[in-house]
C-alpha positions in Angstrom: 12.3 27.0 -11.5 10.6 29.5 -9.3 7.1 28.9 -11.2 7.9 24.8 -11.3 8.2 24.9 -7.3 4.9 26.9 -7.0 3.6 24.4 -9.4 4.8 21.3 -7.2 3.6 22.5 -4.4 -0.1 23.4 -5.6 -0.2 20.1 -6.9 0.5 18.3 -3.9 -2.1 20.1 -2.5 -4.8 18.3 -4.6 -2.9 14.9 -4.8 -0.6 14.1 -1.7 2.0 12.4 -4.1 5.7 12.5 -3.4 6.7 12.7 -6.4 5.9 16.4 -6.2 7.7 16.9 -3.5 11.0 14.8 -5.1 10.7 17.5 -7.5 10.5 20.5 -5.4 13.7 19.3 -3.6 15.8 18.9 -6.8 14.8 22.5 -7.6 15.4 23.7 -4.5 18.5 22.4 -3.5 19.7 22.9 -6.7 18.8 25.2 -9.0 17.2 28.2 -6.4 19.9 27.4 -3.5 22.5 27.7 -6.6 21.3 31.1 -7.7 22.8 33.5 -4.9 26.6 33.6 -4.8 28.6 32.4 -2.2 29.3 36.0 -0.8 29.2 37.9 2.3 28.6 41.2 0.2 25.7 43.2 2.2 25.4 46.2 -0.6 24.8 43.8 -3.4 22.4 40.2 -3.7 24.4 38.7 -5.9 21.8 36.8 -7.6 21.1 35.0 -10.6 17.8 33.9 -12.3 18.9 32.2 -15.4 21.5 29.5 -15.0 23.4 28.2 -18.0 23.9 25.1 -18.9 26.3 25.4 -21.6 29.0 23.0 -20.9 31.7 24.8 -18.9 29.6 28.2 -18.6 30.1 30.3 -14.9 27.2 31.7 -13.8 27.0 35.4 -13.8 25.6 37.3 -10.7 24.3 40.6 -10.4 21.1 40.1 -11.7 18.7 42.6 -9.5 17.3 45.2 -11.7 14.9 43.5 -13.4 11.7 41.4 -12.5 13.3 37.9 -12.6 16.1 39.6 -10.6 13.6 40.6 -7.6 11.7 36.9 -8.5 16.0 35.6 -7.8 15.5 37.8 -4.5 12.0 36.1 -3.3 13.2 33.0 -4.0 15.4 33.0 -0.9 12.3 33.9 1.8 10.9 31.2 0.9 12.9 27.9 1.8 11.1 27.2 4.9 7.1 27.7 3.4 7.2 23.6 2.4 8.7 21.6 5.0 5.4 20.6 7.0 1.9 20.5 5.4 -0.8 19.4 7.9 -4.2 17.3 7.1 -7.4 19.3 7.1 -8.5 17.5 9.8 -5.2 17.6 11.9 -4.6 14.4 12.5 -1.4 14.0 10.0 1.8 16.2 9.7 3.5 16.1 6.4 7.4 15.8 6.9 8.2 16.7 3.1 11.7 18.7 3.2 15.2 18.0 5.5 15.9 21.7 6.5 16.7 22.8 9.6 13.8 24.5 11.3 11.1 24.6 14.1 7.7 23.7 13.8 5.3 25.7 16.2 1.8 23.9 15.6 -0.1 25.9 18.4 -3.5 24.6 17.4 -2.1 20.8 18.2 0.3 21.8 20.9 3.0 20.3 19.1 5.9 22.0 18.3 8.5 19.8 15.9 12.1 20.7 16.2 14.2 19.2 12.8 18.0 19.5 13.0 20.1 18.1 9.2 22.6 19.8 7.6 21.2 18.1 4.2 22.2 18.1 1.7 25.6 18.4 3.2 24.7 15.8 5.4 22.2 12.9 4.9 20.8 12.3 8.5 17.9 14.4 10.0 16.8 14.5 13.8 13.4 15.8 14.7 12.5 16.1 18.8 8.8 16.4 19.8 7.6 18.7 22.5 3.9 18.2 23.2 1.7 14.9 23.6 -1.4 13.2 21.6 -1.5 11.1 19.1 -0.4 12.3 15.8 0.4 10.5 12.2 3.8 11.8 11.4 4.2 10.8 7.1 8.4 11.6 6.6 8.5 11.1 2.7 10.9 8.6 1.6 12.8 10.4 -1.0 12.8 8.7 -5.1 16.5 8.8 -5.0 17.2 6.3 -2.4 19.4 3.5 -3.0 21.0 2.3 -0.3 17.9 2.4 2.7 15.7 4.4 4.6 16.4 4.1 8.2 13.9 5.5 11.0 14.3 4.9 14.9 12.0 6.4 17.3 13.7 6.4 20.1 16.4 4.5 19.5 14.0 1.7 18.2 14.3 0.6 14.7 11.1 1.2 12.6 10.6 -2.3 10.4 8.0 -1.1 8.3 8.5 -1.5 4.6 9.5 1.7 3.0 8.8 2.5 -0.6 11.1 5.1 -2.2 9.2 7.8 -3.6 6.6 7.3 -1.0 5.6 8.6 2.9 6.6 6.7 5.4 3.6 6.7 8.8 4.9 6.6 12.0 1.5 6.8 14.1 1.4 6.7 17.5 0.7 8.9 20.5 3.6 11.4 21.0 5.2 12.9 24.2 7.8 15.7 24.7 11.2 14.7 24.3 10.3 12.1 22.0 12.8 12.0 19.1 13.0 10.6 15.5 15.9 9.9 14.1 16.5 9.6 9.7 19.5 8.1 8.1 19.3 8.6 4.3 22.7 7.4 2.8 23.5 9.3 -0.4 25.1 7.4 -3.5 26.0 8.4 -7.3 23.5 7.5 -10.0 23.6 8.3 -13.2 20.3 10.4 -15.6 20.1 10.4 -19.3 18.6 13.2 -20.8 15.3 12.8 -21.8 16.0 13.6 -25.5 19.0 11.8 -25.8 20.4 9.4 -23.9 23.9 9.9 -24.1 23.8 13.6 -22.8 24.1 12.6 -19.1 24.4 14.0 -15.2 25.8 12.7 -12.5 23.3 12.7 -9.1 24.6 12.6 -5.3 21.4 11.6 -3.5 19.3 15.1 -4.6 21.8 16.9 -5.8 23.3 17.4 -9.3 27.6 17.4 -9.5 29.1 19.3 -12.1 32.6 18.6 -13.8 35.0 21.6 -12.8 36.6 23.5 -16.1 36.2 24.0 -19.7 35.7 20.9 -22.1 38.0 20.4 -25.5 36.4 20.9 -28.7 35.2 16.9 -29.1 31.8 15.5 -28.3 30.3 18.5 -29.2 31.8 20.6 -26.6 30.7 18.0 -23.5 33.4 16.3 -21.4 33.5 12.5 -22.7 33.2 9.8 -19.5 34.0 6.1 -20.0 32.6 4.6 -16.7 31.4 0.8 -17.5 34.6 -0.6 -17.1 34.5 0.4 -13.9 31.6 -1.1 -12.4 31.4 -4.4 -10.0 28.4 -6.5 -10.2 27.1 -4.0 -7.2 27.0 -1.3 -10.1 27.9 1.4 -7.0 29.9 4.1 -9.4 30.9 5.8 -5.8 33.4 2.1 -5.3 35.3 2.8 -8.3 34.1 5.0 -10.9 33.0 8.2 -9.2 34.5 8.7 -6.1 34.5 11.2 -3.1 37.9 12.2 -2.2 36.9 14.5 0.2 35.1 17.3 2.0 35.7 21.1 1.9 36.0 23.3 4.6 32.3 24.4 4.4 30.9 20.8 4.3 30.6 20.1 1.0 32.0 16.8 -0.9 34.1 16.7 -3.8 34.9 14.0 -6.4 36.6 12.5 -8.9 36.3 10.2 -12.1 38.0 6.9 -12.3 40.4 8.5 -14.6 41.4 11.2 -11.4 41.5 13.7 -14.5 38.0 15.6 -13.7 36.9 17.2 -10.7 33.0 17.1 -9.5 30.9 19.0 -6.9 27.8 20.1 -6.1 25.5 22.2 -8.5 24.7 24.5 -5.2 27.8 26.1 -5.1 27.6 29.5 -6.5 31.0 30.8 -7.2 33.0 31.7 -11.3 34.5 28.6 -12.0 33.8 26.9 -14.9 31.1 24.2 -14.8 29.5 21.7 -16.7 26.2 19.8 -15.3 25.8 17.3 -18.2 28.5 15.5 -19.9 28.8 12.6 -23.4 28.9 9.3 -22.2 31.7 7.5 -24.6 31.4 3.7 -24.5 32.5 2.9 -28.1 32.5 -0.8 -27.1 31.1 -3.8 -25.2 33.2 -4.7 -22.3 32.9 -5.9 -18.8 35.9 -4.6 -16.9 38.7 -5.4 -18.7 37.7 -7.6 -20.6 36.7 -6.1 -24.5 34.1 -8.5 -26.4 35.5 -6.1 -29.5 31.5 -5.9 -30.8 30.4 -1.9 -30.9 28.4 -0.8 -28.3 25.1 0.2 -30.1 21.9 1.8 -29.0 18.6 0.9 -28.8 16.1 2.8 -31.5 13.6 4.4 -29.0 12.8 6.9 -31.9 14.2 9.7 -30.1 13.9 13.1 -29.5 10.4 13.3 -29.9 9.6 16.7 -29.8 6.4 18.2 -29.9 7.6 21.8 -31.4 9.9 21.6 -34.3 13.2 21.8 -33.8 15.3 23.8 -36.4 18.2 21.0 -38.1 17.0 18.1 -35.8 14.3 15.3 -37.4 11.8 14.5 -35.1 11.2 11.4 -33.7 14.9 10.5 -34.7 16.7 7.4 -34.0 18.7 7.4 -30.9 18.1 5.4 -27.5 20.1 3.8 -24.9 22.6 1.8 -25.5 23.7 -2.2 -24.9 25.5 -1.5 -22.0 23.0 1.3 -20.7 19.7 -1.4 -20.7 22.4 -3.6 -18.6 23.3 -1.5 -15.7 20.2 0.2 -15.2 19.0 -3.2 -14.0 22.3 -3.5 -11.2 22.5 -4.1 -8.7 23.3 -8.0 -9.9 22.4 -10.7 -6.6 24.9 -13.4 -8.5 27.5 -13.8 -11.5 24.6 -15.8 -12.8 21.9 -13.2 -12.9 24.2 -10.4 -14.7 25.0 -13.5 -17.7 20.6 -13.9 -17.6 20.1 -9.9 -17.8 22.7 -9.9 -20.2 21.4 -12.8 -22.7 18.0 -11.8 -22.3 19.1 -7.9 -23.4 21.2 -9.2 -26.4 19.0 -11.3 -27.7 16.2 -8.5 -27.8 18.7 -6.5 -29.4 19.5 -9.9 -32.3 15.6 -9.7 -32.6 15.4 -5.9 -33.3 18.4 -6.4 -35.8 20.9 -4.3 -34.0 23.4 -7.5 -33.1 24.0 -10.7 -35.3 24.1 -14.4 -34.1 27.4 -14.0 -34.0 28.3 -11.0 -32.1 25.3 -12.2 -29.7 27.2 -15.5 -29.0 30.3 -13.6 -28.7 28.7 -10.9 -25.8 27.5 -13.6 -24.1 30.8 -15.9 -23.6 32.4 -12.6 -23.1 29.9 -11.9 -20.2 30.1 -15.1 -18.6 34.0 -15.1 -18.7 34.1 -12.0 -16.4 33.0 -13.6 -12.8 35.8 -12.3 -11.2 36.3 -8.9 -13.3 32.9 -7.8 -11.7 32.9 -9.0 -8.6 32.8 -6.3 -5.8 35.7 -5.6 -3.9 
């Protein structure tokens, strides 16, 4: 991860893409901020390089003797080196990390104080000392779901904002001016690349991992079962995945619908046993509780496709998403009425590609249309 932040941040160099810098947060706030313990031990580091992901591995620190043990050690000098980039010709200051820190641009006269506790928190306050004009670009990170909310000054900024983008606020800047960010964080859900049932659950930037050790079934993962949860708003944090709180260093914890598994975030650093990916179970079709009783079948997408073979695995193979995976990923729904058209128009892709029948197509789609108030959002 070391080298892949190095990499992300060359690359923005040459191509001011956020995308980039979407990336670099997830590593950062993530894997690099997870790889020193939470300890006050001032004889030993406590660091880690390599992070399992074995489902319901600890991490193991100590790690200092080697190279990637001093790279572990760099790794934490470094957090503040791409916050603010600055155009060649200084007129435009790259906002591309919420960190805490001060900004001394003596050249400009402009000195940019930013105070978050992200990604504890999800607001971020930055106060201007200095005066001229000055294109401030505050990148509008991929993951946002719920808005992107900038006041200058107590004013609301109505410019459109495009996750995974910059948002410009130009104008000429004097001291005590102050920008204000509110980011709200919600749960998604990201399939594995490989195979889509191998999942993680997402707060905002950050990854959650299921506390304790998984049974022997689905290969070793924790199974979920979350559809049956979700409102026609498709927000998991409503019903499926829930906060239930906030421990006493600021961090939130969860749990699934079922109240059986425990989640937090991948940055703390302690011997517990974690899992970051689980199996996601959804043996049939159903919209809350109501059970169409047709199989929930996937999608061929000819998957993995790996370029380097793969000992006991064909590649391509035949896995994909599944029926109920194509729905959701296009919630939130606007009306009962265009959830029944995503679903009819899904289904009958899926009749044409000879995965359903006529009849379990007909069946999906009464089914669908009967559950008006099963989805509806509290």
């Amino acid at each position: 991860m070391y080298n892949v932040l190095k990499l992300a941040r060359n690359l923005f160099l040459h191509e001011h893409n956020a995308t980039y810098m979407d990336n670099y947060e997830r590593g950062l706030f993530n894997h690099i901020s997870g790889s020193r313990a939470d300890t006050s031990s001032t004889r030993d580091p406590q660091l880690t390089y390599f992070q399992p992901l074995v489902p319901g591995t600890p991490r193991d620190f100590g790690n200092t003797g080697t190279c990637c043990g001093g790279t572990g050690m760099e790794s934490h000098t470094k957090y503040q080196e791409t916050i603010y980039f600055r155009s060649a010709d200084e007129s435009a200051l790259w906002v591309n990390l919420y960190i805490p820190s001060t900004l001394t641009w003596a050249e400009k006269g402009f000195v940019v104080k930013q105070e978050t506790t992200f990604p504890r928190g999800d607001t971020a306050r930055f106060t201007i000392t200095g005066q001229g004009p000055l294109d401030i670009k505050l990148r509008v990170p991929a993951w946002v779901r719920k808005g992107f909310q900038v006041t200058v000054n107590g004013q609301a900024q109505t410019d459109a904002v495009q996750p995974g983008s910059y948002l410009t606020l130009s104008r000429t800047w004097k001291t005590g001016d102050v920008i204000q960010v509110s980011m709200p964080f919600s749960i998604r859900i990201e399939y594995a690349l490989d195979r889509p049932d191998t999942q993680a659950i997402m707060w905002g930037p950050v990854v959650l991992q299921l506390l304790g050790k998984p049974g022997t079934g689905n290969d070793g993962f924790f199974g979920l079962s979350l559809y049956q949860y979700l409102k026609r708003d498709g927000d998991y944090s409503k019903v499926a995945i829930k906060q239930t709180g906030v421990s006493a260093a600021g961090d939130a914890t969860f749990k699934t619908a079922s109240g059986s598994l425990t989640a937090r975030p991948y940055y703390i650093s302690d011997s517990q046993s974690v899992s970051a990916y689980f199996r996601r179970v959804e043996p049939k079709v159903v919209f809350g509780t109501i059970d169409t009783g047709v199989a929930n079948r996937k999608r061929n997408d000819g998957l993995p496709k790996y370029d380097v073979p793969v000992k006991g695995i064909t590649s391509p193979g035949t896995d994909g998403p599944t029926f109920l995976d194509l729905v959701w990923d296009q919630a939130p729904f606007g009306s009962h009425g265009v959830f029944v058209k995503a679903v009819t128009s899904i289904v009958d892709k899926f009749v044409t590609a000879g995965v359903y029948n006529a009849k379990e197509r007909d069946t999906i789609v009464t089914k669908a249309s009967q559950a008006e108030k099963e989805l509806t959002p509290n």
